[in-house]
C-alpha positions in Angstrom: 86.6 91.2 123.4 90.5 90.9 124.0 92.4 89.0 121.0 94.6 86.0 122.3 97.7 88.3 122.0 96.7 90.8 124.3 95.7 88.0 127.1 99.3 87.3 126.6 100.6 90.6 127.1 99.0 91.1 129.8 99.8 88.1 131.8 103.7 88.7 130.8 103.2 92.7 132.2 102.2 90.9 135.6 105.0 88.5 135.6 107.2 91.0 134.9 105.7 93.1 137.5 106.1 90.1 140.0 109.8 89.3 139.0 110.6 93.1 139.5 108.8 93.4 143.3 110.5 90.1 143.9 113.8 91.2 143.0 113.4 94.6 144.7 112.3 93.1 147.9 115.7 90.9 147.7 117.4 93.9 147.3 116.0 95.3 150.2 116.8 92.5 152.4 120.5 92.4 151.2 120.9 96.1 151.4 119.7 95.6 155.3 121.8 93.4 156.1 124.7 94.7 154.8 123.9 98.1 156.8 123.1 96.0 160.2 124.3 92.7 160.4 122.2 90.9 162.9 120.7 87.7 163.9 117.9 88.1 162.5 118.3 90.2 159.5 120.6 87.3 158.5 118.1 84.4 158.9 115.7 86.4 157.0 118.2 87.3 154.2 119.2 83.3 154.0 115.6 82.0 154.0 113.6 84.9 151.8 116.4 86.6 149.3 117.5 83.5 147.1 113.8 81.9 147.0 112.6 85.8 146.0 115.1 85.8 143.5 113.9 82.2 142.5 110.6 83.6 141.9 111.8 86.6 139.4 114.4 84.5 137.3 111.3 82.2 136.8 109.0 84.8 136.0 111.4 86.2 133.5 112.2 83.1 131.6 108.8 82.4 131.7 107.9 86.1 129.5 111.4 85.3 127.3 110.1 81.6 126.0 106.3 83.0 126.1 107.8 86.0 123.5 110.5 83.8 121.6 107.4 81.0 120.8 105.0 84.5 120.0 107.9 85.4 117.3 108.1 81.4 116.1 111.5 81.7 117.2 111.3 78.6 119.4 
Protein backbone atom coordinates (compact mmCIF):
# COMPACT_ATOMS: atom_id res chain seq x y z
CA UNK A 1 0.00 0.00 0.00
CA UNK A 2 1.42 3.59 -0.91
CA UNK A 3 1.50 6.09 2.18
CA UNK A 4 -0.44 9.50 1.44
CA UNK A 5 2.99 11.12 0.78
CA UNK A 6 4.04 9.12 -1.96
CA UNK A 7 0.41 9.64 -3.73
CA UNK A 8 1.51 13.10 -3.55
CA UNK A 9 4.85 12.73 -5.04
CA UNK A 10 3.70 11.19 -7.60
CA UNK A 11 0.97 13.35 -8.83
CA UNK A 12 3.55 16.47 -8.40
CA UNK A 13 6.24 14.12 -10.80
CA UNK A 14 3.41 14.18 -13.44
CA UNK A 15 2.54 17.75 -13.13
CA UNK A 16 5.88 18.50 -13.41
CA UNK A 17 6.28 16.25 -16.26
CA UNK A 18 3.18 18.05 -17.90
CA UNK A 19 4.50 21.72 -17.24
CA UNK A 20 7.91 20.59 -18.76
CA UNK A 21 6.23 19.02 -22.25
CA UNK A 22 4.07 21.97 -22.20
CA UNK A 23 6.80 24.43 -21.97
CA UNK A 24 8.94 22.45 -24.46
CA UNK A 25 6.27 22.30 -26.97
CA UNK A 26 6.00 26.32 -26.59
CA UNK A 27 9.36 26.40 -27.27
CA UNK A 28 9.18 24.50 -30.19
CA UNK A 29 6.48 26.59 -31.68
CA UNK A 30 8.47 29.86 -30.97
CA UNK A 31 11.72 28.58 -32.13
CA UNK A 32 9.56 27.76 -35.60
CA UNK A 33 8.42 30.71 -36.10
CA UNK A 34 11.32 32.63 -35.56
CA UNK A 35 13.23 30.34 -38.20
CA UNK A 36 10.09 30.63 -40.85
CA UNK A 37 7.81 33.30 -40.25
CA UNK A 38 4.57 32.35 -41.98
CA UNK A 39 0.98 32.52 -41.89
CA UNK A 40 0.40 29.80 -40.33
CA UNK A 41 3.21 29.21 -38.10
CA UNK A 42 2.10 32.57 -36.63
CA UNK A 43 -1.56 31.72 -36.01
CA UNK A 44 -0.45 28.59 -34.33
CA UNK A 45 2.23 30.31 -32.23
CA UNK A 46 -0.62 33.04 -31.09
CA UNK A 47 -3.33 30.49 -30.38
CA UNK A 48 -1.16 27.32 -28.76
CA UNK A 49 2.18 28.97 -27.14
CA UNK A 50 0.73 31.33 -24.32
CA UNK A 51 -2.24 28.80 -23.38
CA UNK A 52 0.76 25.94 -23.30
CA UNK A 53 2.65 28.10 -21.20
CA UNK A 54 -0.63 28.74 -19.13
CA UNK A 55 -0.80 25.07 -18.54
CA UNK A 56 3.01 24.78 -17.09
CA UNK A 57 3.02 27.94 -14.84
CA UNK A 58 -0.21 26.32 -13.35
CA UNK A 59 1.17 23.06 -13.06
CA UNK A 60 4.17 24.39 -11.34
CA UNK A 61 2.48 26.53 -8.73
CA UNK A 62 0.26 23.91 -8.29
CA UNK A 63 3.60 21.30 -7.02
CA UNK A 64 5.18 24.74 -5.13
CA UNK A 65 1.87 25.27 -2.77
CA UNK A 66 1.25 21.36 -2.72
CA UNK A 67 5.20 21.21 -1.22
CA UNK A 68 5.11 24.57 0.87
CA UNK A 69 1.59 23.11 2.74
CA UNK A 70 3.70 19.39 2.84
CA UNK A 71 6.51 21.41 4.88
CA UNK A 72 3.63 23.46 7.05
CA UNK A 73 5.07 26.41 5.47
CA UNK A 74 1.72 27.72 4.18
Amino acid sequence: MSSPQTAVDRRAAKALRIAAIATIIALVLSITLLIKETAYTFVVFMFLGPPLILVAAIALGWVILKELKTKNVL
